[in-house]
C-alpha positions, 0 to 999 in steps of 0.5 A: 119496624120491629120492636127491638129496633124501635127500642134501639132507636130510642136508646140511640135518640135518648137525650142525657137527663139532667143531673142523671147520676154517672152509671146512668149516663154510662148505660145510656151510651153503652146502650147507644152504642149498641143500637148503633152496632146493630143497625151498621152490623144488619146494613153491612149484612145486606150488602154483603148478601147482594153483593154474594147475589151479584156474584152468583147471578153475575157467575151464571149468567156470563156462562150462559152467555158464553153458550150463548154466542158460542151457539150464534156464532156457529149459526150464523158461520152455518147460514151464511155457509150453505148458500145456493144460486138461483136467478136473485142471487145467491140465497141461504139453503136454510132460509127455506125452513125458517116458516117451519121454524116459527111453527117450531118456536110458537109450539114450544112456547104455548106447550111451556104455558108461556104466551108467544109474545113474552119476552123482554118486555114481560122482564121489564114489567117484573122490575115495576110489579111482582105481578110480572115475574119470569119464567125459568121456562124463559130461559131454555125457549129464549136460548134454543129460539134465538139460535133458531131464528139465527140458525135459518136467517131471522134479522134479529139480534142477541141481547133480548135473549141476553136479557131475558136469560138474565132476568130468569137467572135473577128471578130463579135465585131470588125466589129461592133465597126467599128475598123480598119484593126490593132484594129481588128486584135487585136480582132480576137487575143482577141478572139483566145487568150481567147478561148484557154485559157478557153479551155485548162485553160492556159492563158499565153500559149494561149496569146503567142500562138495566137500572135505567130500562124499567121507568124513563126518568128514574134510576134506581140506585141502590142496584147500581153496585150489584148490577156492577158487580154481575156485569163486570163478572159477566163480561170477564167469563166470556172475554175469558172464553175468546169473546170480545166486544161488538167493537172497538176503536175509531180511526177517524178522529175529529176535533172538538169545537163549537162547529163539531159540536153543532154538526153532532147536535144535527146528526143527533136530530136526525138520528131521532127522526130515524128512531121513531120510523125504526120503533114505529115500524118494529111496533107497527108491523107487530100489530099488523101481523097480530090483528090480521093472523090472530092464530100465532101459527098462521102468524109464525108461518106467514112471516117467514114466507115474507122474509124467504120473499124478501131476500130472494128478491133483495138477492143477498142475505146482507139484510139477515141474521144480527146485523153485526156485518152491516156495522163493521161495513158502516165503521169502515166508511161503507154502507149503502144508501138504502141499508138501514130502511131495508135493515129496519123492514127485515127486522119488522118482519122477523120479530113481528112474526114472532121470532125471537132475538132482540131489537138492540143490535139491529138497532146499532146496525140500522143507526150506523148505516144511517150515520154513515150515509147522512155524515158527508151532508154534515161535514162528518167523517163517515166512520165517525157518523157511523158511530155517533149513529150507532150510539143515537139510535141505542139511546132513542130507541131504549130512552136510556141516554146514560147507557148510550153514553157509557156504551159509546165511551166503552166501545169507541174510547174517551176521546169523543166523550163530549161529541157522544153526549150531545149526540145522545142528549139531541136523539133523547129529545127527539124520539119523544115518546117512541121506543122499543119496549111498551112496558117501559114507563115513561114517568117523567116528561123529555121535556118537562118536569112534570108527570108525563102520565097522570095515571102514574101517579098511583103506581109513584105513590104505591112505589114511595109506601113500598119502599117506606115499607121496606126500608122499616123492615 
């Protein structure tokens, strides 16, 4: 704490003294006042200038995004365009080329000074650990390696670029306005918030879910109107460009009653067990194909051979690309018995070899296939349990339960507000300790509340003194 405001503090804390004569009592409260002032002038100050960050990262990062799934869009419409018969099916020209694209992608990383494998997790680091910052570099590779592993049939989604183009917007005007370790920690959270929301065109699942992702367990608050701010931003410039949401609107309907409320509670079981055979497979082809192709070329290229395998013997591209067709299908009452299992090893695949795109959608199509086709065992509608999939699977697989829940009401309206929460409450449970991000800190135990982790103790401790610190400068 400065001085100046140490004597403010004691000016504002000076009790009257006895028999003190008139004018000294009237410099004690103009004093007082003062002091007063001055403090409710620099927290006005503060928030006026994140409230300007929002609005600048939040600016920038929903015209990326607009670029962004300008570009996807075009890809994905060129990939599914140029498809060629042979005696599987009918298979994609481009798929041909994507081996040499992992090539492409792994050198222009590695000349950038970057490592192969930073992407969201090394953005959720920065939110923990100034150690961790993005990269500017990260924002072009993530942009031109996303399209790229679109462009020639890669199964992954959009919103790790989004993230990651986010973060790096956020990291890059934080730094440059010389703010301090909190105000830029808001940044990278502007940045993340205003990304997802002009990606996925839900700004009140974005702002919770980049406060939520860091540390499972604690939310951090003081970002929550910023990172509103540069979603709500972020979502209006791509709506403005002709871009909506992933979807919207249900056509089944079903009551609420305590029958309803069990048979979502089953589902959300069961949509937890499919989160950790989803995560588990992601992680765990990921370390196969690192500890058997220590050489990120060999790696790079071998697993886009897997994938040219994989779908000339799968006979169609339906397992490529985000899979945002697997999910119109499977809101329709239409999914296969084996789309999600497929869905989740194409995906394996493409992000273990090093390819780049995101996790999340994938997710929502591998948890919408698995509702769907689960549903009728459970006296559900399947157009309903495609949904209550989707949004299980989101909240296991980033244990972020409040995201899910605004996500569900943003895309599928109000009405199944209650069903959505208890859905999302059963997955949280059940996915225990699994999830997409290995950077993410599981702080507190699901099940307790106690540590989950004896050796976050220190990093809590050192947190509480940093923002002591904070808040008496």
């Amino acid at each position: 704490m400065s001085e100046r405001d140490r004597r403010a503090s004691d000016y504002e804390e000076a009790p009257f003294e006895v028999g003190a004569s008139l004018s000294q009592l009237a410099r004690l409260a103009l004093r007082r006042d003062r002091a007063r002032g001055r403090r409710a002038a620099s927290y006005l100050i503060k928030h006026i200038k994140r409230a300007a960050l929002a609005l600048v990262v939040g600016g920038v990062s929903g015209c990326l995004g607009a670029c962004f799934l300008c570009a996807m869009h075009y890809s994905s419409a060129f990939f599914l365009s140029n498809e060629r018969a042979s005696s599987f099916g009918l298979t994609p020209r481009a798929l041909f080329l994507l081996p040499f694209v992992g090539l492409a992608i792994v050198y222009a990383y590695r000349r950038s000074g970057l490592s192969v494998d930073a992407g969201t997790d090394q953005v959720i680091e920065s939110l923990g650990t100034e150690a961790s910052r993005p990269s500017l570099w990260l924002v072009p590779l993530i942009f031109i390696s996303s399209v790229a592993t679109q462009f020639f049939g890669g199964s992954a989604g959009r919103e790790g670029a989004a993230l990651q183009l986010g973060g790096g917007v956020g990291e890059f005007f934080g730094r440059r306005l010389h703010f301090h370790s909190s105000d830029l920690k808001i940044a990278v959270i502007c940045g993340m918030s205003g990304g997802f929301g002009a990606v996925f065109g839900s700004p009140l699942a974005a702002a919770i879910f980049a406060l939520e992702i860091g540390c499972v367990g604690v939310i951090y608050y003081p970002g929550f109107l910023p990172a509103l701010i540069s979603s709500t931003l972020g979502a209006w410039i791509t709506r403005s460009f002709g871009f909506t949401a992933l979807t919207s609107g249900l056509v089944a309907t079903h009551q609420v009653s305590v029958w309803g409320s069990f048979q979502a509670l089953f589902l959300g079981l069961l949509c937890g067990v499919a989160c950790i055979f989803f995560c588990s497979t992601i992680r765990g082809v990921g370390r196969s194909f690192r500890r058997r192709f220590p050489n990120d070329y060999y790696r790079a290229f071998f697993g886009g051979l897997c994938v040219v395998v994989a779908t000339i013997l799968l006979g169609s591209a339906r397992y490529n690309g985000t899979g945002a067709t697997l999910i119109y299908a499977a809101l329709s009452g239409d999914s296969g018995g084996y789309d999600f299992i497929l869905k989740t090893l194409m995906t394996a695949l493409t992000l273990g070899a090093g390819f780049k795109g995101g996790e999340i959608v994938p997710a929502l199509a591998v948890g919408s296939t698995f509702g769907c086709v689960v549903s009728p065992y459970l006296g559900l509608d399947p157009c309903l349990g495609a949904s209550f999939g989707m949004i299980a699977l989101f909240c296991g697989s980033t244990n972020c339960p409040l995201a899910a829940l605004a996500l569900g009401i943003e895309l599928f309206g109000s009405e199944h507000a209650l069903l959505f929460a208890i859905v999302c409450g059963a997955s949280y449970i059940t996915s225990g300790r699994f999830g997409l991000y290995r950077s993410q800190r599981i702080l507190f135990s699901k099940f307790t509340d106690d540590l989950d982790d004896q050796r976050l103790r220190a990093t809590l401790r050192r947190d509480l003194e940093t923002l002591e610190r904070d808040l008496d400068e």
